[in-house]
C-alpha angles and dihedrals in degrees: 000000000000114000120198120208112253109244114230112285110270091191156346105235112198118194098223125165099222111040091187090059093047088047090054084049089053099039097040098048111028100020095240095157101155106082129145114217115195136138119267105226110184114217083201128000133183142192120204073331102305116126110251110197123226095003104188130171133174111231136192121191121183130164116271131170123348101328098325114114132213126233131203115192114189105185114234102167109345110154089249099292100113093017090060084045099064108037082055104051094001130213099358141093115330099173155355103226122195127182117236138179118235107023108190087064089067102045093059097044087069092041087058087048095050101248111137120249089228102182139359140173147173113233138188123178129154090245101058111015127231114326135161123208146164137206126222132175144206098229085225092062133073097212129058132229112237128198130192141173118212101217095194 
């Protein structure tokens, strides 16, 4: 088997249902105050390959640690991915993400080592330009790895 060496993590992204309470704990307790709130309007989306239609999250990025982000997804129509997410393990860590270059490389490098591709998208936002990115997970774990690539 190839391997490919991990980039550095871009961001922790954590699934919450109220994206306002979880700022004030961030702000309040670790002094993160630069967040950017928008809505998350997927071009395409797909679950276990299957199109999901308006698929619309609200997001919140702020500056963490070094030069990792934090993310945090409240789910507004997702087609059940983060919804189910979160009914199931509630507020928490959802995924690691890490910005690659040629995605599709690595798409297909966990497809050739039998992890499922669970959920991808186009995207395209005035904050953070056009990305794609998938998500893939180990079964024996509860968070996903998530990788995008920034076309700007």
């Amino acid at each position: 088997m190839n391997t490919l060496t991990l980039p550095n993590l871009g961001h922790v992204g954590l699934v919450v249902s109220d994206i306002p309470k979880f700022l004030d704990h961030f702000v309040n307790l670790f002094g993160i105050t630069n967040f950017e709130i928008y809505n998350f309007e997927a071009v395409e989306a797909k679950l276990f390959d299957k199109q999901i239609n308006d698929f619309c999250l609200k997001i919140a990025i702020g500056s963490f640690i070094n030069n990792i982000k934090i993310e945090l997804i409240e789910p507004i129509n997702d087609g059940g991915f983060y919804t189910k997410y979160l009914d199931k393990y509630g507020n928490g860590l959802n995924h690691l993400a890490f910005y690659v270059n040629n995605i599709s490389k690595w798409r297909q490098y966990f497809i050739d080592n039998n992890l499922p591709i669970v959920f991808e998208a186009i995207v395209v936002d005035e904050i953070r330009g056009e990305r794609h990115i998938f998500y893939t997970k180990l079964k024996e774990l509860n968070y996903y790895y998530e990788f995008a690539e920034v076309f700007k």
